[in-house]
C-alpha positions, 0 to 999 in steps of 0.5 A: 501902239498905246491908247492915249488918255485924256490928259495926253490928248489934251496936250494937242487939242485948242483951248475955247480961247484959242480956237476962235482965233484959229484958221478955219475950214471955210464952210458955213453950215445951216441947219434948217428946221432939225427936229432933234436937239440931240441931232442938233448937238451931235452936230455942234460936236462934229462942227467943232471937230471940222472946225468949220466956220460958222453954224446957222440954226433956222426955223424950228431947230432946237439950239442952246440953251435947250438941255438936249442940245448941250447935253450932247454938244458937250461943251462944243457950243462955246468952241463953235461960232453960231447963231439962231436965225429964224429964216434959213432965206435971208442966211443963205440970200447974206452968204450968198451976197458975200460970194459963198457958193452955196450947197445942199445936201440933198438928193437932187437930179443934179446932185454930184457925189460927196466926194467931188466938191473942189478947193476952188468950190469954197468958200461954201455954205452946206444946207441941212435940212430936215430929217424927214422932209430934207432941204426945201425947194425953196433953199434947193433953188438958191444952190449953186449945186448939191451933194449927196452921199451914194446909198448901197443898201435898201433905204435911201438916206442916213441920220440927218448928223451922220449924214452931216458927219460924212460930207463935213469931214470930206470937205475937210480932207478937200480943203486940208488935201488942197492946201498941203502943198500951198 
């Protein structure tokens, strides 16, 4: 075993160009009201690393060109499609319409383990909500479902772009396991 360089891994890796051409994972994510630009960016970085489809920045989110954000989105700004939407609503109400199905991550009474999403529950729309108030109800009552990520310990939820990072890549394994044999 040899630990890669820069240059080596590189070799592999889409170039901004390219990579809007690309097949993508079909999940649309809105971000509603994230309090921390370096949460924000984080969460581009892992947005370019699922290749997801597109990103939603609503209400008071912190989005590009604000320095925080790009300071740790490093660059994933321009690989990720986005746009800045004041109201999450009409995001979710358009998505919706297109015949995504739409999910939060959130703790509800209904909510199914991270893990359990389907294929055939895609395309979808993850909603991320605030880091201390979570997704509101008001976007809770236009899901089809919700996810939440199962705690062992003493507290109750992650890191708002942790918790992001986790349920992205499941529904990347979920998609990418579904059509490996297609």
């Amino acid at each position: 075993m040899k630990k890669l360089s820069h240059d080596e891994i590189a070799e592999n890796r889409l170039t901004v160009d390219s990579i809007h051409k690309a097949d993508k994972l079909p999940v649309y994510v809105v971000l509603n009201s994230i309090r921390s630009s370096y949460n924000v960016g984080s969460i581009f970085r892992t947005s370019d690393g699922a290749m997801i489809t597109k990103l939603y920045l609503c209400g008071f989110t912190p989005h590009p060109p604000k320095k925080e954000v790009l300071k740790t989105a490093l660059g994933s700004q321009d690989s990720v499609d986005w746009e800045y939407s004041e109201n999450p609503i009409e995001v979710v109400r358009k998505l919706k319409a297109e015949g995504i199905k739409i999910c939060a991550l959130e703790q509800t009474d209904k909510s199914i383990p991270h893990y359990s999403v389907k294929e055939i529950d895609m395309p979808l729309c993850l909603i991320v909500g605030n880091e201390i108030t979570g997704v509101s109800q008001e976007l809770i009552d236009l899901c089809d479902f919700s996810i939440e990520i199962p705690q062992y310990g003493i507290k109750q939820s992650l890191n708002v772009a942790v918790a992001y990072g986790i349920s992205i890549f499941e529904l990347r394994k979920i998609y990418d396991e579904a059509n490996r044999n297609k």
